[in-house]
C-alpha atoms as an extended CHARMM CRD file, in Angstrom:
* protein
*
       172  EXT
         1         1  UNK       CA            124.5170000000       93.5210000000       97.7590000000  PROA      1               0.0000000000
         2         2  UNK       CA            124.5590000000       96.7370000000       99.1220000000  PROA      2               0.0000000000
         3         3  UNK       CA            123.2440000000       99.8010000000       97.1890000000  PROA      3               0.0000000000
         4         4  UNK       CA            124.2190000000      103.5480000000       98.0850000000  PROA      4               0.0000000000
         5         5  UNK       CA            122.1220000000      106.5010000000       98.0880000000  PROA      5               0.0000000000
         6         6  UNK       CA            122.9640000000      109.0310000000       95.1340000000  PROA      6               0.0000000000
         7         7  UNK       CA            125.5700000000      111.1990000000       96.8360000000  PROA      7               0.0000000000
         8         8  UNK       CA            124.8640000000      114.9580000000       97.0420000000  PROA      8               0.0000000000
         9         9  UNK       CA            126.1130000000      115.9480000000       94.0920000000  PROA      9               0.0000000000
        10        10  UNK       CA            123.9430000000      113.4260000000       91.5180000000  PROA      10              0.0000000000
        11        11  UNK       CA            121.1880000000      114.7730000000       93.1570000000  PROA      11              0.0000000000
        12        12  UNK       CA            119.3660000000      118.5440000000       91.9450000000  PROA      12              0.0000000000
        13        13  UNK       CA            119.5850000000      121.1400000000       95.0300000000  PROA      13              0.0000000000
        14        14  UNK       CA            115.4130000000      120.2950000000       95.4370000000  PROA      14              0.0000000000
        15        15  UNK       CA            116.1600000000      116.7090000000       95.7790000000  PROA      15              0.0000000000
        16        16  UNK       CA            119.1610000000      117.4820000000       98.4110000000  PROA      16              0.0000000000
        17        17  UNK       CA            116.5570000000      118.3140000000      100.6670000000  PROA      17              0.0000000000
        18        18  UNK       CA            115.1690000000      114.6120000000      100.9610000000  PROA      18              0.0000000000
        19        19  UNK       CA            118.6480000000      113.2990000000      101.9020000000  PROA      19              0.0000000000
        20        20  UNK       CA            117.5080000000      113.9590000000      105.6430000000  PROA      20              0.0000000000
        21        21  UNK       CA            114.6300000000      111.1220000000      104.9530000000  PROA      21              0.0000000000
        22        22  UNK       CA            117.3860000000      108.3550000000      104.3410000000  PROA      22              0.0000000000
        23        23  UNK       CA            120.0320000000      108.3790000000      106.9870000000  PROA      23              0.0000000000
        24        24  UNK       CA            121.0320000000      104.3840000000      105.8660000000  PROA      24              0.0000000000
        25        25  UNK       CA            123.3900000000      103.0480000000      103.6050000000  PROA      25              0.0000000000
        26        26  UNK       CA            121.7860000000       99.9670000000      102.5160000000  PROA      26              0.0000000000
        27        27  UNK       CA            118.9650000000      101.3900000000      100.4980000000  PROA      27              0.0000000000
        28        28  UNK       CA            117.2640000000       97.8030000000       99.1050000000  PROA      28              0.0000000000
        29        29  UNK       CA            117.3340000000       97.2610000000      103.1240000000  PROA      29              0.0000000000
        30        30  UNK       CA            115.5600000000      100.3770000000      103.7280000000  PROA      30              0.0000000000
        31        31  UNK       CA            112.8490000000       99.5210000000      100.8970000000  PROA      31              0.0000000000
        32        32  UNK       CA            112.1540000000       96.5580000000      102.7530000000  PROA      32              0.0000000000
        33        33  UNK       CA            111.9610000000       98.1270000000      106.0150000000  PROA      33              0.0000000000
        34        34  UNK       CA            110.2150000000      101.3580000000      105.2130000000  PROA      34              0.0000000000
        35        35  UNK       CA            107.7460000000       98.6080000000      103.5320000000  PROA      35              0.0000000000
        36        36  UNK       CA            107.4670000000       97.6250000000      107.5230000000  PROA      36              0.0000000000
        37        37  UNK       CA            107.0820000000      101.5020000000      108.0280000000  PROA      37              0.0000000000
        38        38  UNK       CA            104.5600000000      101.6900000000      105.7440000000  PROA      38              0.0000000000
        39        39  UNK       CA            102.3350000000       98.6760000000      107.1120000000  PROA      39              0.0000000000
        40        40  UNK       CA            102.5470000000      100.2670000000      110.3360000000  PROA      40              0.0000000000
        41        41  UNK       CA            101.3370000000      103.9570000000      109.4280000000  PROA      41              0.0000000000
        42        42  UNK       CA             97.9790000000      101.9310000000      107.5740000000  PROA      42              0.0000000000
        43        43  UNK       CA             97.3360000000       99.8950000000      110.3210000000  PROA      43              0.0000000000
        44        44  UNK       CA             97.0860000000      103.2450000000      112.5740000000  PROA      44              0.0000000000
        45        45  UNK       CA             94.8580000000      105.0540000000      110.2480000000  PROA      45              0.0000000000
        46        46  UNK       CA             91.6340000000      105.7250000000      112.0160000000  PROA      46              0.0000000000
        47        47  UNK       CA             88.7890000000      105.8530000000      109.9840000000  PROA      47              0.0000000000
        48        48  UNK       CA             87.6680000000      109.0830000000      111.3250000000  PROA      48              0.0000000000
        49        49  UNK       CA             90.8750000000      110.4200000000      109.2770000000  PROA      49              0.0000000000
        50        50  UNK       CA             90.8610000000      108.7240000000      105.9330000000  PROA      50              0.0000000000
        51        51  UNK       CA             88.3750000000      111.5120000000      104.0610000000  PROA      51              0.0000000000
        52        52  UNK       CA             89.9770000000      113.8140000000      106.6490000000  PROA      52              0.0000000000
        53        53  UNK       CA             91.9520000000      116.8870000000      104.5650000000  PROA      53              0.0000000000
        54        54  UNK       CA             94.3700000000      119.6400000000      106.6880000000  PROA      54              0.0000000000
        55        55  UNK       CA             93.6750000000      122.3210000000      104.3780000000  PROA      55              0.0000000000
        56        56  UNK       CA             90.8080000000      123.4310000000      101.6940000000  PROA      56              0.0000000000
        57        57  UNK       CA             92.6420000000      122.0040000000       98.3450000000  PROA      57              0.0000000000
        58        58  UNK       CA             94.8610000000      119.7040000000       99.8650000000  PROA      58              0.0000000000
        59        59  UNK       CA             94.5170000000      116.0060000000       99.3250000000  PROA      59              0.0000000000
        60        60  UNK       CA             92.4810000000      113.6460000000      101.8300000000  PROA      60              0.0000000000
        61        61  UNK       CA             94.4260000000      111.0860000000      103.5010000000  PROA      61              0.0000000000
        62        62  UNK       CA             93.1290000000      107.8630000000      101.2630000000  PROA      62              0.0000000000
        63        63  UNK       CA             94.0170000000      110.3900000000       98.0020000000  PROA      63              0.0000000000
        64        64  UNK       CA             97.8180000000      110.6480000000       99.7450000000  PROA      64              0.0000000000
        65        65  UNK       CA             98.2840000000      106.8870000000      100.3200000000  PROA      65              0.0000000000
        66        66  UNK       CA             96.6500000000      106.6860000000       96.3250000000  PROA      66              0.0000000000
        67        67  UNK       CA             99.0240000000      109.0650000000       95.4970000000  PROA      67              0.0000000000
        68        68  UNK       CA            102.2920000000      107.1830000000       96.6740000000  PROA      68              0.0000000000
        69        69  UNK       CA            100.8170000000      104.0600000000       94.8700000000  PROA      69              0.0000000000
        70        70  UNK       CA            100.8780000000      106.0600000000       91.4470000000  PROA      70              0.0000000000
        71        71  UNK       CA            103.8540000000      107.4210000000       92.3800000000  PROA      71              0.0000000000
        72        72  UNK       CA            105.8190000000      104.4770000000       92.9670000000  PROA      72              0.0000000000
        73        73  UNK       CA            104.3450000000      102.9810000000       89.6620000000  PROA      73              0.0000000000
        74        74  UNK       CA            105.6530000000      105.7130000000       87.4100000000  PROA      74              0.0000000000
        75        75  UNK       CA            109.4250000000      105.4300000000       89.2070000000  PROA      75              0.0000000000
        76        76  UNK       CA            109.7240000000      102.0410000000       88.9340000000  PROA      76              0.0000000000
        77        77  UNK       CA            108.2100000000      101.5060000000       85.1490000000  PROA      77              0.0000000000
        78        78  UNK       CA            111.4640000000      104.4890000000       85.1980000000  PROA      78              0.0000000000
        79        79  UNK       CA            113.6930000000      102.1560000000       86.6710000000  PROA      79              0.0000000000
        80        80  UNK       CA            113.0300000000       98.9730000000       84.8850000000  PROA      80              0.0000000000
        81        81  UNK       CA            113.1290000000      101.2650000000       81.2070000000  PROA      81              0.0000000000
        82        82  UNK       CA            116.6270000000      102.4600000000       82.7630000000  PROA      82              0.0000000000
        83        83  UNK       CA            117.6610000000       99.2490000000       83.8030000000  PROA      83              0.0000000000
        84        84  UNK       CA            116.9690000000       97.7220000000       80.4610000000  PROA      84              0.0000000000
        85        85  UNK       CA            118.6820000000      100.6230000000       78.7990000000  PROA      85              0.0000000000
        86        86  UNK       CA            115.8190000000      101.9010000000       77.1410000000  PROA      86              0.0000000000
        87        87  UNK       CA            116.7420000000      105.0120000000       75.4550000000  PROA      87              0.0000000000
        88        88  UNK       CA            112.6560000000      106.9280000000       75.0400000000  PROA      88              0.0000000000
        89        89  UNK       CA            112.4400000000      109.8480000000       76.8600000000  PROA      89              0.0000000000
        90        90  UNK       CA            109.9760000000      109.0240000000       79.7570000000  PROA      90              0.0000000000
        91        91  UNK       CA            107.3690000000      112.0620000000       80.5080000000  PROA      91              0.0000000000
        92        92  UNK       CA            106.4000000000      114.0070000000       83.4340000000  PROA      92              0.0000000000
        93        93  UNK       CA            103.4290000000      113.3830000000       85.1400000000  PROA      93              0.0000000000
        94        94  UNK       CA            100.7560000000      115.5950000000       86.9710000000  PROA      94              0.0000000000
        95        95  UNK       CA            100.3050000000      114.3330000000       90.1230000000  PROA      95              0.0000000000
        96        96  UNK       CA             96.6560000000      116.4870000000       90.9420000000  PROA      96              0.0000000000
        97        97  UNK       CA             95.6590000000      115.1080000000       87.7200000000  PROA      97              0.0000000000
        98        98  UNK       CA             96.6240000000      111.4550000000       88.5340000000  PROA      98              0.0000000000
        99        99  UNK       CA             95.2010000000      112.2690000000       92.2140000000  PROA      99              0.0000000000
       100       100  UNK       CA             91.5210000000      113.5450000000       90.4080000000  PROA      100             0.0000000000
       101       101  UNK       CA             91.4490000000      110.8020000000       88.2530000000  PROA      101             0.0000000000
       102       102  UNK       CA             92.4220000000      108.1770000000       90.7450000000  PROA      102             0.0000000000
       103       103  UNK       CA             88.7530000000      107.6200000000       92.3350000000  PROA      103             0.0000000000
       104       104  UNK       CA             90.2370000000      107.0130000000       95.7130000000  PROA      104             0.0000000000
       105       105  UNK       CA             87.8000000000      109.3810000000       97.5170000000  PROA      105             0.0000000000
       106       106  UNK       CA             85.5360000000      106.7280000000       96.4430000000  PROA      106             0.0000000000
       107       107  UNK       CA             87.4870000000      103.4890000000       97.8420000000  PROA      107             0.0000000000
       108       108  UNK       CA             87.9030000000      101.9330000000      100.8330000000  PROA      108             0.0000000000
       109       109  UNK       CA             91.3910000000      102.9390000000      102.3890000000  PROA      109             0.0000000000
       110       110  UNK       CA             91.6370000000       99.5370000000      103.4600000000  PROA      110             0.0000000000
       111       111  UNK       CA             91.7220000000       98.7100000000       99.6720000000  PROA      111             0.0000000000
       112       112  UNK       CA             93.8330000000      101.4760000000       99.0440000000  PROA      112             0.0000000000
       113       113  UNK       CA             96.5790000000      100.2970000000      102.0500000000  PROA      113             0.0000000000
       114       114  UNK       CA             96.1670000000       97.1740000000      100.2290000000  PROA      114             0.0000000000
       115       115  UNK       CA             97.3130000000       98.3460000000       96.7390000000  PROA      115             0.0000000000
       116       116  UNK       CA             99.9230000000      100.1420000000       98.2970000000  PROA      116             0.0000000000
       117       117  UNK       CA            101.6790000000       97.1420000000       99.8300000000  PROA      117             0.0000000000
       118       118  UNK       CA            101.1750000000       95.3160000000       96.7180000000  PROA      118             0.0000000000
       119       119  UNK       CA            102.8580000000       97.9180000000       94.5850000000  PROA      119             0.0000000000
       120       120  UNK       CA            105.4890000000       98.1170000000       97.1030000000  PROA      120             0.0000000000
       121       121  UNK       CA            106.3220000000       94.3100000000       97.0090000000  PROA      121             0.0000000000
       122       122  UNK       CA            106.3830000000       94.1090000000       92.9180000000  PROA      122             0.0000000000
       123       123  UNK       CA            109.0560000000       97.6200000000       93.2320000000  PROA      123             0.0000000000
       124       124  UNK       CA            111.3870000000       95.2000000000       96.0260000000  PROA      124             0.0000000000
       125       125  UNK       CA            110.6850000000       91.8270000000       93.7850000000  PROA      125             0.0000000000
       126       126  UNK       CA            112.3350000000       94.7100000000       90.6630000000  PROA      126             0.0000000000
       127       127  UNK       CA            115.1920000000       96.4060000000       92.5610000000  PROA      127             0.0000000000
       128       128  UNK       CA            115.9770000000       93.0320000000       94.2960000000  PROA      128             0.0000000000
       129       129  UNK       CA            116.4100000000       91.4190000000       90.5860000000  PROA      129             0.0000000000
       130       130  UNK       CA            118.4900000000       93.7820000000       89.9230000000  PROA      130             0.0000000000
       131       131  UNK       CA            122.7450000000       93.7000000000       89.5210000000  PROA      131             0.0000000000
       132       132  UNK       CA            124.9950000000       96.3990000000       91.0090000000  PROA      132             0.0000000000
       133       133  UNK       CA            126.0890000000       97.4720000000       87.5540000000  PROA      133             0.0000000000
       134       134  UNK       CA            122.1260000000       98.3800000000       86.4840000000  PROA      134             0.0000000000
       135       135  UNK       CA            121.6260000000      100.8190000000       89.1970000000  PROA      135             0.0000000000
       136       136  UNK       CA            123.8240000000      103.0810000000       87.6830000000  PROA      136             0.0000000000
       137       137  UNK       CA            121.9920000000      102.9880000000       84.0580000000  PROA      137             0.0000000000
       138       138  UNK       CA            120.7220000000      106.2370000000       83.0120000000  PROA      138             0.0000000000
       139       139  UNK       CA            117.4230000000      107.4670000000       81.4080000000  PROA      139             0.0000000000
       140       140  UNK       CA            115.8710000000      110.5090000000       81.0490000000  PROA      140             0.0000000000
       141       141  UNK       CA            112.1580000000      111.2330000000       82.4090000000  PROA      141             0.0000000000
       142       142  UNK       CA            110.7340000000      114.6100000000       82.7940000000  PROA      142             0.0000000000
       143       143  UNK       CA            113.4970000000      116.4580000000       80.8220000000  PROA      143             0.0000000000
       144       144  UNK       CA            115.9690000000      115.1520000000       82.7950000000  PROA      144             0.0000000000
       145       145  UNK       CA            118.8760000000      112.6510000000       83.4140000000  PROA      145             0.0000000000
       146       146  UNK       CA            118.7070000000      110.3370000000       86.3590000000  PROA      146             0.0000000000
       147       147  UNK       CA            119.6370000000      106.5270000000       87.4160000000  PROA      147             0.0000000000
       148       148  UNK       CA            118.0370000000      103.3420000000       88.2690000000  PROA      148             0.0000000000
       149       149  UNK       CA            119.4310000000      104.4980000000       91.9940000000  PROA      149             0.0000000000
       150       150  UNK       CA            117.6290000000      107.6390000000       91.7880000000  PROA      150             0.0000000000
       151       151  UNK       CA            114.8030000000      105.5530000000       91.2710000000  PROA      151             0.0000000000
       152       152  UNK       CA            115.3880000000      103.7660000000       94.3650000000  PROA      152             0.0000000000
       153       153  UNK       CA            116.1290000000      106.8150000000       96.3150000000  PROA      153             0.0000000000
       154       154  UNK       CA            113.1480000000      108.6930000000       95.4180000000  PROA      154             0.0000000000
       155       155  UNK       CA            110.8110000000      105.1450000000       96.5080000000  PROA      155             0.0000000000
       156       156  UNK       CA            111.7750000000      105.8120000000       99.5380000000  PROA      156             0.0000000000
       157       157  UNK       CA            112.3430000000      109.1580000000      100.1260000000  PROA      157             0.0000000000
       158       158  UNK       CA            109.0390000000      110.1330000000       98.7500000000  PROA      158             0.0000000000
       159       159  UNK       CA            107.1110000000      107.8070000000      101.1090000000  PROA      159             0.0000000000
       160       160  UNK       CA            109.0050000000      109.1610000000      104.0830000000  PROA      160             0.0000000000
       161       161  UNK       CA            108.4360000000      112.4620000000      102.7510000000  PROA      161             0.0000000000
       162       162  UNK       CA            105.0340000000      111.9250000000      102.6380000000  PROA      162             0.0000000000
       163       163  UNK       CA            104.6270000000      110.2510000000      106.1300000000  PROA      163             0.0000000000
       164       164  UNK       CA            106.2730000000      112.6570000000      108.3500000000  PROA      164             0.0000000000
       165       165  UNK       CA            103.5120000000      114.9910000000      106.2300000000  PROA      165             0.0000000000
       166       166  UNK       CA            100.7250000000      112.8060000000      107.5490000000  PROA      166             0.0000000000
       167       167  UNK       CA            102.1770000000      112.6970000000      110.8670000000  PROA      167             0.0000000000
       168       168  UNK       CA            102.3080000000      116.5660000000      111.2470000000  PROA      168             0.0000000000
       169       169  UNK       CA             99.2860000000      117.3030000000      109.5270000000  PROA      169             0.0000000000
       170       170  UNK       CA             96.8660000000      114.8130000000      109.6970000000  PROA      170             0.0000000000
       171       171  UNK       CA             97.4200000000      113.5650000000      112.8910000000  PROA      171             0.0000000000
       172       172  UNK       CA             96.8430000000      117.0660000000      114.5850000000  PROA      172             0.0000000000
């Protein structure tokens, strides 16, 4: 089964932006493989760059990799409620708050990398479960209307997002 990206149009002019992140077609294919991607990028961490931060106020490197864990949590509890047409209005979420409350300043990153891949492995055992018909189920989170393929879309996207990030800023 082959899943599509949102086209242009489903997606708000902000998320547009992140179509450059997922040039495929096949995007359960790309989960898996940007789950390769992301194996990669924690194996090449060095520990000298873990608490390392670009910028005063900006997250350390452990708190981004925590970050995409929590993120990818919170979209795909989004996409199973979707997928199981569950009507509730899902909520927003603060990411600084979820990043301060997190403690991964006080982990090891190899626990964190850990986490990460686990997280990522439970959202491809969900998606992969899924049938064509659910990934076009709607919900609303945040205010606003989306799909179980949205959900999808922004797994990856955001992770890609946030890698080229660490590779331009972290990596200097």
């Amino acid at each position: 089964m082959i899943i599509k990206p949102p086209s242009p149009q489903q997606l708000s002019e902000y998320y547009q932006g992140y179509l450059k992140y997922l040039p495929e077609e096949d995007m359960l294919l790309t989960l898996k493989t940007a789950t390769d991607e992301m194996e990669s990028m924690l194996e090449q961490i060095p520990v000298n760059k873990e608490t390392f931060s670009y910028a005063p106020g900006k997250w350390m490197l452990k708190e981004v990799i925590g970050h995409l864990c929590d993120t990818e949590r919170i979209l795909t509890y989004r996409a199973l409620c979707f997928a199981r047409n569950d009507k509730t209005e899902l909520p927003g979420f603060d990411e600084n708050e979820y990043v301060a409350n997190g403690n991964f300043k006080t982990r090891a990153m190899h626990s964190i990398g850990i986490e990460y891949l686990i997280v990522r492995e439970a959202s491809l055992a969900l998606f992969n479960s899924l049938d064509a018909a659910d990934f076009d189920k709607t919900g609303t989170a945040n205010q606003t209307k989306y799909s179980v393929r949205h959900m999808l879309y922004f797994c990856i996207v955001h992770q890609r997002h946030h890698f080229n990030i660490i590779r331009e800023r972290y990596y200097q």
